[in-house]
C-alpha positions as CSV (number, residue, x, y, z in Angstrom):
1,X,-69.3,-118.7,-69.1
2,X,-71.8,-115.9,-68.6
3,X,-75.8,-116.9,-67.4
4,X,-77.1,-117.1,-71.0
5,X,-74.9,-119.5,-72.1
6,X,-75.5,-121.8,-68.6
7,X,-79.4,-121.1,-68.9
8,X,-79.1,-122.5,-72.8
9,X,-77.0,-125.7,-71.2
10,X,-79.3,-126.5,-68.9
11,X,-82.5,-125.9,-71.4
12,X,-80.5,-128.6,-73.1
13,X,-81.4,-131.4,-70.5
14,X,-78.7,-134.4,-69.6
15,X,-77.1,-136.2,-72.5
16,X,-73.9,-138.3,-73.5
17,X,-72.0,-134.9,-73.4
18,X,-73.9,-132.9,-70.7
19,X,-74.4,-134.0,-66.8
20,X,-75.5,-132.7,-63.9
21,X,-74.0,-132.8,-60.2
22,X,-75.9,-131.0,-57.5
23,X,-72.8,-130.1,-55.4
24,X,-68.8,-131.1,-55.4
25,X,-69.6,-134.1,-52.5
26,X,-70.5,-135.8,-55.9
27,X,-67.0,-134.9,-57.4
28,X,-65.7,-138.2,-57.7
29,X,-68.7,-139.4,-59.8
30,X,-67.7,-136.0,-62.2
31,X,-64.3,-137.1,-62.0
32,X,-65.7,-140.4,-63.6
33,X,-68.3,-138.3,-65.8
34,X,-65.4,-136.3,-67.3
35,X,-63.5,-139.1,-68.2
36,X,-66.4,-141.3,-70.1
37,X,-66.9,-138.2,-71.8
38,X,-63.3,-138.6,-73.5
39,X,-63.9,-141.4,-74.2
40,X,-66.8,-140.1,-76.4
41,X,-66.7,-136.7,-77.8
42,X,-66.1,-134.8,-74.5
43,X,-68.6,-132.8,-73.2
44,X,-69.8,-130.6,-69.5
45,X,-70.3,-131.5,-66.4
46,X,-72.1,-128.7,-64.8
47,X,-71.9,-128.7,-60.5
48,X,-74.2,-127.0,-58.9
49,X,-78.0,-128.1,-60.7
50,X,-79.7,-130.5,-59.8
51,X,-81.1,-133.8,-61.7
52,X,-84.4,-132.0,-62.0
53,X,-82.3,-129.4,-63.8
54,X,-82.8,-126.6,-60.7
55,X,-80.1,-124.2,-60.9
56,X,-78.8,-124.5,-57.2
57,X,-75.2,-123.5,-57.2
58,X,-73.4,-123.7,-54.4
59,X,-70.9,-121.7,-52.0
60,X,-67.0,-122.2,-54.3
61,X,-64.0,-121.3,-52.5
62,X,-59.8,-121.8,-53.3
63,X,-60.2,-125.2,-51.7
64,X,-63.2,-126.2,-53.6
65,X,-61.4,-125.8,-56.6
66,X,-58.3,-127.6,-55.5
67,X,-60.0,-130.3,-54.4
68,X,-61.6,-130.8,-57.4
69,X,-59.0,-130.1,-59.5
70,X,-57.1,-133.1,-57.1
71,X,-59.7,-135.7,-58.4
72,X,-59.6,-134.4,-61.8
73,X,-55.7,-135.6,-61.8
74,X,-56.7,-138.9,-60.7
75,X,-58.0,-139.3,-64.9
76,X,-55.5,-141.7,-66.5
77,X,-54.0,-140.7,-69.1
78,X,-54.0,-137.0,-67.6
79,X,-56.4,-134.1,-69.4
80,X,-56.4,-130.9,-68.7
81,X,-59.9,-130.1,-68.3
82,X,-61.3,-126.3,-68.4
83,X,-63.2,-125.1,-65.0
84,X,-65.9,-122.2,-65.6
85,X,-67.3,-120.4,-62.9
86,X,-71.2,-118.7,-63.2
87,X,-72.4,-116.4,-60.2
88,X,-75.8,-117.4,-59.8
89,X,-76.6,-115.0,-57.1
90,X,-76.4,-115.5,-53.4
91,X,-72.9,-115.9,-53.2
92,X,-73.8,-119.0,-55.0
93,X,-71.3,-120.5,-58.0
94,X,-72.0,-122.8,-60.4
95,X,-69.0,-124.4,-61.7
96,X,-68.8,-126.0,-65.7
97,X,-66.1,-128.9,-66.3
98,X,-65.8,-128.6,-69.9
99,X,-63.4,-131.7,-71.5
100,X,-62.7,-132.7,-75.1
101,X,-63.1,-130.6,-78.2
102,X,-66.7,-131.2,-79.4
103,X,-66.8,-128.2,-81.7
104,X,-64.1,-128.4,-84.3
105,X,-61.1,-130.7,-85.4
106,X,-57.8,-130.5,-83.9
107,X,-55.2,-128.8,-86.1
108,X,-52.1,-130.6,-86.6
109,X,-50.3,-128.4,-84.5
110,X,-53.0,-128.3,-81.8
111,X,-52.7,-131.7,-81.4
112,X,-49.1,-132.2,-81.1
113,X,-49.4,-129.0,-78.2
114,X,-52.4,-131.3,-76.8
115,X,-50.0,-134.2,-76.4
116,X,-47.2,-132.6,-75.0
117,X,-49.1,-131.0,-72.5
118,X,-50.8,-134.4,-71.5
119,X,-47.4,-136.4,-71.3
120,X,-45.9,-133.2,-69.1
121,X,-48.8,-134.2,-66.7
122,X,-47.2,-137.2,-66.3
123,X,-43.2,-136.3,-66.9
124,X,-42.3,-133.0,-66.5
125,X,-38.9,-131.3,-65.5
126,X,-40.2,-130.8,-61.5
127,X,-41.6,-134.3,-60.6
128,X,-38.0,-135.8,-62.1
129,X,-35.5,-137.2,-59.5
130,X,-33.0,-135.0,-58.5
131,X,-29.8,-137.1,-58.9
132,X,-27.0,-136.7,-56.9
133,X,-29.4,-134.5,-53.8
134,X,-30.4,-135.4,-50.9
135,X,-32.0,-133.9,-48.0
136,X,-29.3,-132.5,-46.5
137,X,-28.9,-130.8,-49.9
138,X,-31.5,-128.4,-48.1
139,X,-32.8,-125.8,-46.4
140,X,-34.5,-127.4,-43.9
141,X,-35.5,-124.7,-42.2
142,X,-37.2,-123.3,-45.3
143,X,-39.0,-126.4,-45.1
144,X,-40.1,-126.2,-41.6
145,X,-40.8,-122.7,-42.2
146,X,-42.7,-123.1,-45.2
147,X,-44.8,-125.8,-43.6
148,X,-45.4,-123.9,-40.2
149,X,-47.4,-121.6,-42.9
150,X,-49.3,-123.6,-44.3
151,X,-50.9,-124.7,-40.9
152,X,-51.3,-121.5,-39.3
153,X,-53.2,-120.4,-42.7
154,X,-55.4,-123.8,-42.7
155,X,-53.8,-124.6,-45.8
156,X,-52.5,-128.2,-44.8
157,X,-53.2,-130.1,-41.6
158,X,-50.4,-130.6,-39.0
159,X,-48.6,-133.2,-39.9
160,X,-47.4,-133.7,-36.1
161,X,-43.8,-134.2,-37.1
162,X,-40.9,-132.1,-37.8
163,X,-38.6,-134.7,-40.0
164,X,-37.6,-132.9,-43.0
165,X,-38.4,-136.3,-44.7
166,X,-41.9,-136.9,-43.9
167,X,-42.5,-133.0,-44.4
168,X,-41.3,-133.4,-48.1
169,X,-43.3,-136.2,-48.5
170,X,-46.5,-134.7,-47.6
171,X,-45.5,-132.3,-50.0
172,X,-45.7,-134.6,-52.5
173,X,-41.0,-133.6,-53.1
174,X,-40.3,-136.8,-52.7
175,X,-41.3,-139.9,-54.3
176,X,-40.0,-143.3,-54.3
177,X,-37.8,-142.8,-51.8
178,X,-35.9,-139.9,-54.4
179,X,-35.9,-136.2,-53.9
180,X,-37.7,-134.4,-56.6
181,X,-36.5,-131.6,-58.5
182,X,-39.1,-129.3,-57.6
183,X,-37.6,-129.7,-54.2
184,X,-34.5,-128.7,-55.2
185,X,-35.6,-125.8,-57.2
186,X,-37.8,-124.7,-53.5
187,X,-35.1,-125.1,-51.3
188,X,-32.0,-125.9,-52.9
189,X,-28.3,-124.7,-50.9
190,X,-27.9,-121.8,-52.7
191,X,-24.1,-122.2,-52.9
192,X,-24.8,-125.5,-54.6
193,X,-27.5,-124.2,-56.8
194,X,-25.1,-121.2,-58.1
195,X,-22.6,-123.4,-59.6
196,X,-24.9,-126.1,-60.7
197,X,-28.5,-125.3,-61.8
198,X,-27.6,-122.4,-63.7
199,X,-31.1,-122.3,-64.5
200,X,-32.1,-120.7,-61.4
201,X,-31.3,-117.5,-62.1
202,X,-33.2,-113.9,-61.2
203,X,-32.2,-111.2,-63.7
204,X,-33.1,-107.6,-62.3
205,X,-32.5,-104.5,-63.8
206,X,-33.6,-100.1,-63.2
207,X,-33.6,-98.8,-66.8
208,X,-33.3,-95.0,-67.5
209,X,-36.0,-93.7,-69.5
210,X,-38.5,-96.1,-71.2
211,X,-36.3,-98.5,-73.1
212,X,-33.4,-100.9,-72.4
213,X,-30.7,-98.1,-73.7
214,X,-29.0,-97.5,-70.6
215,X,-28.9,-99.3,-66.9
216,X,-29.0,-97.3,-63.5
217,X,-29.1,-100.5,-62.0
218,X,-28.3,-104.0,-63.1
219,X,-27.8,-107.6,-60.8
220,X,-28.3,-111.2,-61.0
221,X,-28.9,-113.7,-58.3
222,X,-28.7,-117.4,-58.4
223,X,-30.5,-119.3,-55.9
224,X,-33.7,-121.3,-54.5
225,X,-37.2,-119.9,-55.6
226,X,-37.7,-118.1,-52.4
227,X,-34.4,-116.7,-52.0
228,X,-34.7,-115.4,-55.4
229,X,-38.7,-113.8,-54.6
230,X,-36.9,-112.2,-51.4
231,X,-34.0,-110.7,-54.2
232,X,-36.6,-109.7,-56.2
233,X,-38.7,-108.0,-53.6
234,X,-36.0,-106.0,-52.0
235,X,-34.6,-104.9,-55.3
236,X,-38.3,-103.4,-56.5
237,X,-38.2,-102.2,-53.0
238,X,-34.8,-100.2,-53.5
239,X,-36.1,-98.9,-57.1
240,X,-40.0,-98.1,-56.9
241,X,-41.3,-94.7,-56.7
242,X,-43.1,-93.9,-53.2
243,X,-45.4,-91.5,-53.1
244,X,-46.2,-89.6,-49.8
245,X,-49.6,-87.6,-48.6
246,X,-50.6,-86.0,-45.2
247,X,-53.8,-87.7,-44.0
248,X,-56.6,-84.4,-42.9
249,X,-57.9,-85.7,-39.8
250,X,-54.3,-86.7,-38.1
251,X,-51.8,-84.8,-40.5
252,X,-49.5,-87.8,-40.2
253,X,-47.7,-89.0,-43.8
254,X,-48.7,-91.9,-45.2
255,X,-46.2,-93.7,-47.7
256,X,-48.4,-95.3,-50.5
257,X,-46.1,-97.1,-53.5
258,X,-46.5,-96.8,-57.2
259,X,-47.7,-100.4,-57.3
260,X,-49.6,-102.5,-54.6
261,X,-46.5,-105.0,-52.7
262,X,-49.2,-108.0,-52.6
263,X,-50.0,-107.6,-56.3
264,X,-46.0,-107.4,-57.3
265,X,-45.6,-110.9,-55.2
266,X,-48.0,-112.5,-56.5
267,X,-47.0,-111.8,-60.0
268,X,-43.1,-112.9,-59.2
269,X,-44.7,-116.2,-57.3
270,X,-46.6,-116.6,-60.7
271,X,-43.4,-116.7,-62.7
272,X,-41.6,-119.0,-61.0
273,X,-44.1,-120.8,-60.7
274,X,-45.1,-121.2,-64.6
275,X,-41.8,-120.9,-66.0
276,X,-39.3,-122.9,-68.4
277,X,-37.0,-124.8,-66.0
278,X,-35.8,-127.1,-68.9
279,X,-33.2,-124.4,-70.6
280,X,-30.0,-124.0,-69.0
281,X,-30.5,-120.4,-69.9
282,X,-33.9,-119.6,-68.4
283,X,-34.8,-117.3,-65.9
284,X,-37.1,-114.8,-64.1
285,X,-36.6,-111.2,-65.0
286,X,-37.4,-108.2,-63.3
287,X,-37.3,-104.6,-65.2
288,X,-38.2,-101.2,-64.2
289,X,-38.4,-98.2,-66.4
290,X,-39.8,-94.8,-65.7
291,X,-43.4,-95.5,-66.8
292,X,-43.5,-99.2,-66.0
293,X,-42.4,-102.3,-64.4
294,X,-41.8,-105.6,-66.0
295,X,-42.0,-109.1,-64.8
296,X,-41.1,-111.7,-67.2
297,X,-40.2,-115.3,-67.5
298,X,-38.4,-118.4,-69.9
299,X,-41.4,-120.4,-71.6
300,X,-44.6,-120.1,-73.7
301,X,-47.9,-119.8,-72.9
302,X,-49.6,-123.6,-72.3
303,X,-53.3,-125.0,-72.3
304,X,-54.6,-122.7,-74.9
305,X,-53.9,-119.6,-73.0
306,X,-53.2,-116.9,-75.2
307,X,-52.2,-113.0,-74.4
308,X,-55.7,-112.0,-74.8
309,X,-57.3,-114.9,-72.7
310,X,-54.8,-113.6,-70.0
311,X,-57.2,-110.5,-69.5
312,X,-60.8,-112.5,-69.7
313,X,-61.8,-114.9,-66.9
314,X,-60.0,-118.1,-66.9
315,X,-58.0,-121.0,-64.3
316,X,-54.9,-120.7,-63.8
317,X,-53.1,-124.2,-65.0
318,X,-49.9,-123.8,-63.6
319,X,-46.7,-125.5,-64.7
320,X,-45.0,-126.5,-62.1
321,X,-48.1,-127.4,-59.6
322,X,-45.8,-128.6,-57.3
323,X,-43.9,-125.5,-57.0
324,X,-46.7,-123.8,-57.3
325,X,-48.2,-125.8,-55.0
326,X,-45.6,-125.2,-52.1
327,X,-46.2,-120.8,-53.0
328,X,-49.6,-121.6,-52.5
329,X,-49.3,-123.1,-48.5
330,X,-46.9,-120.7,-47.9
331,X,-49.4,-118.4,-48.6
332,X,-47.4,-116.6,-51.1
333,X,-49.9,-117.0,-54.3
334,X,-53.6,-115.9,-52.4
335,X,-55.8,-117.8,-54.5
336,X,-55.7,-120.8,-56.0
337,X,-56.5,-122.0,-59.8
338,X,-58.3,-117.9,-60.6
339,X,-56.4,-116.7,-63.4
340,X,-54.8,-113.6,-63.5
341,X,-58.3,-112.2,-63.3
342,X,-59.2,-111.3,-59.2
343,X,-62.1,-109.8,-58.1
């Protein structure tokens, strides 16, 4: 949403399909707003302008999103709403909660992608039980470890226990008193993992040249998620081009890689974290060539996001949230619910 388009919203004053909230303290009430607007035609929800229709705006970051995004789930049956962000100037955001389709009809196709998408909010392949795991199925101290980050970062409150069980549980891996797949698929034994979920596989691979032709390199790894991101780190490691200058004012070399380490993790977090886990055959692959590097992973695009969307502002609907949600404590994914778009 750029200012034009918020300025024309706002012109339009409150109606059945537009609504105003001041800040996200009132994000329960949107939360209840958004989903009386299914109900109708759909419609926005803009957060940060006032009754009066004064644009305020207000201060957004990663845990303002989440935590609206967490009431936004609490919508039954589950939507997957769109969340805009508009700068409004002094570091001030307003955000847009657009739900429903008030523009057009719904191709068939369209809706049969809606309604899949809406009944893997509910049942997907990560929030399953894991039959036949159990905790000590685990590495607990991948758990404990992954935890311990997310508290020194501020990312989740101490839970003031160091039970594997209740850590799961806050979590949200366990439910019911059953282990959840995305558990498994976290911090799985790899040794059980290789000869059982043959899905969780890394594929990595040096090409020669610019095309698949020939291999200078070529492994596969089965494992947890973060055993395979180490895998996948050290091999790019092994394999990427590191280019070397002598800084002027203390002639000391300075190592600088062909691609920034922080950006390359984030965009292996990202595909485990959106990827396929359904087919047997899926996995996260990892290919360098002489001009590039490619990062790739089993599964379509979901939520309307298209190839070219993936370059424009957007949020980032992820998934797998609960994996994705456990990269995020562990401070492996650096922002939460941005898009591929940083700034």
């Amino acid at each position: 949403m750029v200012n034009d388009e918020l300025a024309n919203l706002v012109a339009q004053g409150e109606s059945e399909t537009l609504e105003f909230k001041k800040t996200t303290g009132e994000r329960v009430e949107a939360a209840k707003t958004a989903c009386a607007m299914l109900n109708h035609r759909g419609g926005v929800v803009l957060i940060g302008v006032a009754d009066d229709g004064t644009v305020t705006g207000q201060e957004v970051g990663d845990g303002t999103i989440e935590r609206l995004a967490e009431e936004l789930q609490n919508i039954d049956p589950p939507v997957f709403p769109t969340i805009d962000r508009t700068d409004v100037g002094n570091g001030k955001t307003v955000l847009a909660i657009r739900v429903g389709n008030t523009t057009r009809r719904m191709t068939q196709e369209e809706y049969s992608q809606t309604l899949l998408e809406r009944m893997h909010s509910e049942e997907r392949w990560e929030n399953q039980p894991a039959f036949g795991w159990s905790i000590d199925d685990l590495d607990l101290a991948e758990v404990r470890r992954t935890v311990g980050e997310a508290v020194r970062m501020g990312r989740l409150s101490d839970p003031g226990t160091t039970d594997p069980s209740d850590l799961l549980l806050g979590m949200g891996l366990v439910k019911d008193g059953a282990l959840l797949r995305a558990a498994v698929a976290l911090f799985g034994n790899n040794r059980r993992i290789e000869s059982e979920w043959t899905q969780c596989l890394l594929r990595v691979a040096r090409f020669h040249g610019i095309d698949r032709s020939e291999f200078l390199d070529n492994r596969q790894f089965r494992g947890n998620a973060f055993t395979l991101l180490t895998q996948a780190e050290r091999f790019i490691l092994e394999h990427m081009p590191i280019a070397g200058r002598i800084t002027p004012e203390s002639f000391i070399r300075v190592d600088e890689p062909l691609y920034p380490p922080l950006a390359l993790r984030e965009a292996l977090a990202n595909a485990f974290c959106h990827r396929d886990y359904t087919s047997g055959g899926g996995s996260v692959g990892v290919g360098i060539y002489d001009d590039r590097l490619e990062i790739t992973s089993t599964g379509p695009l979901h939520f309307g996001l298209t190839p070219e969307r993936l370059f424009l502002s957007h949020e980032s609907q992820p998934w797998n949230p609960l994996i994705a949600n456990a990269f995020y404590r562990r401070g492996i994914i650096e922002q939460w619910g941005r898009g591929t778009i940083k700034t």
